[in-house]
C-alpha positions in Angstrom: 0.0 0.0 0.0 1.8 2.9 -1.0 0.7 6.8 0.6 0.2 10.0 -0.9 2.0 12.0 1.1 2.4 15.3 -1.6 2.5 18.6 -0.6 -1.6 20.4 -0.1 -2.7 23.3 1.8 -4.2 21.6 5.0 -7.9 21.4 5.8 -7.7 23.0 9.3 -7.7 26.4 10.3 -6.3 27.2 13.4 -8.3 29.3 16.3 -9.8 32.5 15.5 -8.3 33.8 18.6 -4.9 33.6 17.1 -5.9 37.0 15.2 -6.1 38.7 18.4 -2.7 36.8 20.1 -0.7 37.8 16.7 -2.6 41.6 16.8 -0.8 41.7 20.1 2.0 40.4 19.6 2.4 43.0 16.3 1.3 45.9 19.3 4.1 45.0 21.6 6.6 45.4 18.9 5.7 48.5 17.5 4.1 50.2 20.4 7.8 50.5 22.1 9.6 51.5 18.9 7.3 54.1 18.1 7.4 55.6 21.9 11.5 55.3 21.5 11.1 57.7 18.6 8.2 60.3 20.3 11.2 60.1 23.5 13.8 61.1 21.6 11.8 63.7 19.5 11.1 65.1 22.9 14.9 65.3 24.0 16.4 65.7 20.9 15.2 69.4 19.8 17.7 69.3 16.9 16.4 66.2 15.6 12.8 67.1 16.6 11.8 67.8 12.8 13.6 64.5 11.4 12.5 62.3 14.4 8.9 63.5 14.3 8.9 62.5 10.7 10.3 58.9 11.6 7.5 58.7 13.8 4.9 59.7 11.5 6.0 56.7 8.9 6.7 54.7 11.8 3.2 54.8 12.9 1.6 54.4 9.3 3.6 51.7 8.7 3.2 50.1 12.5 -0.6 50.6 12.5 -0.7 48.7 8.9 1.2 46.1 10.0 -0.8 45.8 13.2 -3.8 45.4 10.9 -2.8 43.4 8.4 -0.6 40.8 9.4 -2.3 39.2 11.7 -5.5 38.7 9.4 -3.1 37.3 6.3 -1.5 35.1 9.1 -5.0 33.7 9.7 -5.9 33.3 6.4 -2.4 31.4 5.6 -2.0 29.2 8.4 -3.9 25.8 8.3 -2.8 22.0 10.0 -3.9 18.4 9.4 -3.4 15.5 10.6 -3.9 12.1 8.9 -2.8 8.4 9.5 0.4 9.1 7.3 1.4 12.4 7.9 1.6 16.2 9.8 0.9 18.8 7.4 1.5 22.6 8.4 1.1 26.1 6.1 2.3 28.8 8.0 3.7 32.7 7.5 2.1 35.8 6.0 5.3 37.4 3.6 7.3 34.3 3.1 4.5 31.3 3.5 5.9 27.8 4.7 3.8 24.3 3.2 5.2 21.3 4.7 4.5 17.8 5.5 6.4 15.2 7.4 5.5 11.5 7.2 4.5 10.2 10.9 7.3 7.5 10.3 9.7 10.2 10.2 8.0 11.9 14.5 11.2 12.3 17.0 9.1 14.6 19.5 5.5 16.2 19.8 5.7 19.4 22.3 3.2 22.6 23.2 4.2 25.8 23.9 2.3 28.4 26.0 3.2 31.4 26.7 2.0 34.8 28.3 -0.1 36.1 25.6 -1.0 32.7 24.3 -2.4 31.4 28.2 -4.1 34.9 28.0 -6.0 33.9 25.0 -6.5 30.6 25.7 -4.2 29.0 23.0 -0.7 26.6 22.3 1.2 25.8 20.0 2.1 22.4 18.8 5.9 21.4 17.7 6.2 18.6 15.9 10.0 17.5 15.9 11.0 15.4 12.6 14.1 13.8 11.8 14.2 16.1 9.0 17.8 19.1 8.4 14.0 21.5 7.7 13.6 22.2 11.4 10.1 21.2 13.1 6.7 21.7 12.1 5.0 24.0 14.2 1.2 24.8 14.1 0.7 27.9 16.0 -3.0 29.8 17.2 -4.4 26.1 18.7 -6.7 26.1 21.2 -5.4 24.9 23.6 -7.4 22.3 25.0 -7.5 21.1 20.9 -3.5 21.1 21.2 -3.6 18.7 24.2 -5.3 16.6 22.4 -3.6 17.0 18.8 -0.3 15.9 20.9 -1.7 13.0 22.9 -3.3 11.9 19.2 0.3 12.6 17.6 2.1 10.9 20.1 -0.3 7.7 20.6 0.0 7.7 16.5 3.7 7.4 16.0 4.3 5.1 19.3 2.5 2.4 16.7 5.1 3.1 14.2 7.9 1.1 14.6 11.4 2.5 14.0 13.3 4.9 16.0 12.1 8.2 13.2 15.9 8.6 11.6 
């Protein structure tokens, strides 16, 4: 019996609430940068003029980033499961399709943290024995990402091999 295991966007999305997690996320990057800049156009009176304009394009460009990332994130990033396989799309600029083969499992972790407990999600590594790096299927519910691990891990313990 020989598996189909090609390359296709995933069926799943993940968690709606990852929309607000990455909004955040976006926020506490560009909320300090642009009060560095309003600082220092404050201090610096001879830089006031150029500093003031770096903070007008830092805030056009901040507050479109803020609203646009995270809603291209959630329309890019998708995960499934099957028998055979993990497949993962992630990104928003430079996308990421992968898949790896169950066979092919070392580890199956979650990650939670501040923001993510806030908003009631994980995220789910899935460590192959691959040179690519793990899969990771961020924006999960987290009670859904408890499960997805227990189902991964329960999965590729029935494999046999050691996944090299």
């Amino acid at each position: 019996m020989e598996t189909d295991l090609r390359l296709r966007p995933p069926r799943h999305r993940v968690d709606p609430r990852a929309v607000r997690w990455w909004t955040a996320q976006a926020l506490t990057t560009v909320v300090p940068a642009l009060a560095a800049l309003a600082v220092a156009a404050v201090l610096w009176e001879s830089l006031r003029d150029w500093l003031l304009v770096a903070l007008a394009v830092g805030a056009l460009v901040g507050a479109a980033y803020v609203v646009v990332m995270p809603r291209w994130r959630y329309r890019v990033h998708r995960w499934e499961t099957t028998p055979e396989a993990v497949y993962a799309a992630s990104g928003w600029l430079l996308q990421e399709w992968r898949v790896a083969p169950l066979s092919r499992v070392q580890t199956v972790d979650t990650q939670r943290g501040p923001l993510q407990q806030l908003f009631g999600l994980a995220s789910v590594t899935v460590t192959t024995a691959s040179a690519s790096g793990a899969i990771v299927i961020e924006g999960l519910d987290h009670t859904e990402a408890v499960e997805l691990v227990g189902r991964l891990t329960e999965t590729t313990q029935a494999i046999p091999g050691d996944a090299t």
